[in-house]
Short mmCIF file of the C-alpha atoms (twelve columns), coordinates in Angstrom:
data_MODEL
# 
_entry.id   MODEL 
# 
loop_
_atom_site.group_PDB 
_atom_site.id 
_atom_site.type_symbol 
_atom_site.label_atom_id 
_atom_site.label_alt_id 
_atom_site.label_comp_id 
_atom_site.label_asym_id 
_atom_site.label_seq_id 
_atom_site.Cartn_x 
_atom_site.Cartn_y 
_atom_site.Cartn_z 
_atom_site.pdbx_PDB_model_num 
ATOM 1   C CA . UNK A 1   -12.774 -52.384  71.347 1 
ATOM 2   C CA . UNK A 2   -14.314 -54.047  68.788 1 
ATOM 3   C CA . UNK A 3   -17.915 -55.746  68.214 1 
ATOM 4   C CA . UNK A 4   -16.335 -58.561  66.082 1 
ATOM 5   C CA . UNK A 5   -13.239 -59.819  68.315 1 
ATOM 6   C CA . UNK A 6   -12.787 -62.772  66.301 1 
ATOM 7   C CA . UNK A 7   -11.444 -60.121  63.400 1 
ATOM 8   C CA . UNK A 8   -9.802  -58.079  65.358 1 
ATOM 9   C CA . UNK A 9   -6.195  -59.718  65.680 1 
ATOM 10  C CA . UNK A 10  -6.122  -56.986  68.698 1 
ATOM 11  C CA . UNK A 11  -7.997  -58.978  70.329 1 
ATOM 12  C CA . UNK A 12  -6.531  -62.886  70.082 1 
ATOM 13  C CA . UNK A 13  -3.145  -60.915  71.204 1 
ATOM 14  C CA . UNK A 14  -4.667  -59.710  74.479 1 
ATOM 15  C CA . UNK A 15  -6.469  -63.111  74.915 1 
ATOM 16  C CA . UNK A 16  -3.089  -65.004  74.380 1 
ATOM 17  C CA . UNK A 17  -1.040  -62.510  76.491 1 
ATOM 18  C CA . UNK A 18  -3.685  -63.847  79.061 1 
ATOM 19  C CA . UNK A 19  -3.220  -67.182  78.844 1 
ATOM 20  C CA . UNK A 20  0.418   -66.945  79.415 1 
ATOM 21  C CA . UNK A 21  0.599   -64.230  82.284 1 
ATOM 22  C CA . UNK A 22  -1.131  -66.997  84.262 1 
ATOM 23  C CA . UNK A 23  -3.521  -64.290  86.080 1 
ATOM 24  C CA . UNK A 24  -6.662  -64.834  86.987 1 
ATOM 25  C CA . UNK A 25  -9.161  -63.031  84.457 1 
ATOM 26  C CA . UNK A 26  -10.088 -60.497  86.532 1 
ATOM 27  C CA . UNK A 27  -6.539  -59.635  87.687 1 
ATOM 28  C CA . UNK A 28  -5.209  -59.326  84.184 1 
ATOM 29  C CA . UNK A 29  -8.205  -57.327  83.202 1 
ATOM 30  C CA . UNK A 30  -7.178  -55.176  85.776 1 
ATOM 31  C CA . UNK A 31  -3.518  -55.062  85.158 1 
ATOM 32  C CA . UNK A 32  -4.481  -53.828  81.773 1 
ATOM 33  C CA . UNK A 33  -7.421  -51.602  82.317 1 
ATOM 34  C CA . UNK A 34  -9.901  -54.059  80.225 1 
ATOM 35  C CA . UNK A 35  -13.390 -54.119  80.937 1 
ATOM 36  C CA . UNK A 36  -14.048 -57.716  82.683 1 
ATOM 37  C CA . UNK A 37  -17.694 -58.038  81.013 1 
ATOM 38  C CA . UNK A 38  -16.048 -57.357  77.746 1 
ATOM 39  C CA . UNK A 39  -13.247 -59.330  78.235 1 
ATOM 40  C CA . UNK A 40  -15.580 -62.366  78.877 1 
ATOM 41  C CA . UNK A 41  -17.442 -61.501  76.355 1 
ATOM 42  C CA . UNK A 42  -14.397 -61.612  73.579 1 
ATOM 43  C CA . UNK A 43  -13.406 -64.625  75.028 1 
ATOM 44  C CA . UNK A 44  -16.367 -66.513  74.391 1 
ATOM 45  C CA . UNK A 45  -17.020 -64.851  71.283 1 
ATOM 46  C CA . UNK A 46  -13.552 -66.491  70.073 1 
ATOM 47  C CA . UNK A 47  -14.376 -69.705  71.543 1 
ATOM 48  C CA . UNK A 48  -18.157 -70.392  69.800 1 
ATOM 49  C CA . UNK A 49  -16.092 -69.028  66.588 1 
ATOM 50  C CA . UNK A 50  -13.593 -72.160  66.796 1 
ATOM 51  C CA . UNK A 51  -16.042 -74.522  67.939 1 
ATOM 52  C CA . UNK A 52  -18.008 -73.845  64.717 1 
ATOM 53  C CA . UNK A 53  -14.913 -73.900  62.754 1 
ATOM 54  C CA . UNK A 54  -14.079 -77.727  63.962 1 
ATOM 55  C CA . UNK A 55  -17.118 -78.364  62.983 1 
ATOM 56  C CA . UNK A 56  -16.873 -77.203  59.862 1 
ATOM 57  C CA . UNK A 57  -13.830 -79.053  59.026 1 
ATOM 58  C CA . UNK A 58  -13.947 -82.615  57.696 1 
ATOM 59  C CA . UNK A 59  -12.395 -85.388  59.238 1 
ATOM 60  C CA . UNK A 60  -11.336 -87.014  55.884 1 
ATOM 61  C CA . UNK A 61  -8.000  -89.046  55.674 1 
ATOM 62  C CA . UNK A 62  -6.323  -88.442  52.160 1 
ATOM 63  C CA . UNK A 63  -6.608  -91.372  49.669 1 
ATOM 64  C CA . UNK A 64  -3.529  -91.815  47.141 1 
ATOM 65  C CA . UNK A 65  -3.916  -94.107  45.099 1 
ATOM 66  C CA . UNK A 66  -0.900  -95.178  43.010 1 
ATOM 67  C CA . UNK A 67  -2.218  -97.126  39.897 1 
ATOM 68  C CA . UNK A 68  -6.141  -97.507  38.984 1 
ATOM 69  C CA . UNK A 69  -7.485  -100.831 40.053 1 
ATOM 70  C CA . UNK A 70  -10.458 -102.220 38.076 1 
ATOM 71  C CA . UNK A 71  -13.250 -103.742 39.622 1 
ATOM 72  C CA . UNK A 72  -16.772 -104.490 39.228 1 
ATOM 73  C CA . UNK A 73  -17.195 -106.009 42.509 1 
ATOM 74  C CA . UNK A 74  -19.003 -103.329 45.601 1 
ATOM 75  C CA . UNK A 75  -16.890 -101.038 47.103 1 
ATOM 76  C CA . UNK A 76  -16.417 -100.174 50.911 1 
ATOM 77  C CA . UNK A 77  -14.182 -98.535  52.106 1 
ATOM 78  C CA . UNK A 78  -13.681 -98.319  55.952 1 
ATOM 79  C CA . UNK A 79  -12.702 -94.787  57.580 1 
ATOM 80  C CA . UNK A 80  -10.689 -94.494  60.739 1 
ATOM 81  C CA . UNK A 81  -13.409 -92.958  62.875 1 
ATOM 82  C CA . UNK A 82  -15.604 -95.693  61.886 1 
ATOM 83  C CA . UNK A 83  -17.610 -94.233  59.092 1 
ATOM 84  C CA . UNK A 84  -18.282 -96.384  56.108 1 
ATOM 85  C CA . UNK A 85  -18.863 -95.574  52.497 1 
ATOM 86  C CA . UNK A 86  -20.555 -97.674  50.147 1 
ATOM 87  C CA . UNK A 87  -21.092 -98.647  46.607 1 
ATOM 88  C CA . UNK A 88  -23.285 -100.575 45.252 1 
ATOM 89  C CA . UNK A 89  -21.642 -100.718 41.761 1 
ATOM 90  C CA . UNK A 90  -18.705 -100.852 39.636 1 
ATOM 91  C CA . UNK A 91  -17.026 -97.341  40.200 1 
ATOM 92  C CA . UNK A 92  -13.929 -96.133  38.813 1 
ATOM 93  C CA . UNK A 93  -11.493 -95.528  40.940 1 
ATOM 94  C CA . UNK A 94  -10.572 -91.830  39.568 1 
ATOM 95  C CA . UNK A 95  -14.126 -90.976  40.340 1 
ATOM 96  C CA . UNK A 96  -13.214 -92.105  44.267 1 
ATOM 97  C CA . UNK A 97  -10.102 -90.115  44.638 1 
ATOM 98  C CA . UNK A 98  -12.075 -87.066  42.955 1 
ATOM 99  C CA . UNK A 99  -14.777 -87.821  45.909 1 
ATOM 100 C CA . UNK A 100 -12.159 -87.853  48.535 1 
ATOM 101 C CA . UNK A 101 -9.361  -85.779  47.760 1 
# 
């Protein structure tokens, strides 16, 4: 079909129509008259593609905040996966929902 299956919406259609026929690879491959080898080979292409795309994507939580606070004292703030960011001086808080939003 294609050497790039992960642009070629073609592709992801067969793939899904797959997933719900609830045949075995190699039946559906047969079914449709697909290759087997390249149908594997689509399929993982697809899957390294969105494993490198959740990767890619940050797993920041949006920080509103309603009115500017002012501080001098050090900032941490305390993510839900456990990450941690710190200050270690007086930082306006505009300049911290620039870094995060």
């Amino acid at each position: 079909m294609h050497n790039h299956p992960e642009r070629h919406p073609a592709v992801q259609d067969i793939i899904e129509r797959w997933k719900q026929s609830h045949l075995s690879q190699v039946q559906f491959c047969k079914q449709e008259g697909i290759s087997y080898y390249k149908f594997q080979y689509w399929c993982r292409k697809l899957r390294r593609q969105a494993n490198r795309q959740q990767r890619a994507e940050p797993d920041f939580v949006k920080l509103n905040i309603k009115e500017p606070v002012q501080t001098t004292a050090i900032i941490e703030i305390h993510f839900p996966g456990g990450q941690r960011l710190f200050f270690h001086q007086a930082v306006e808080p505009d300049y911290i929902k620039t870094l995060l939003g």
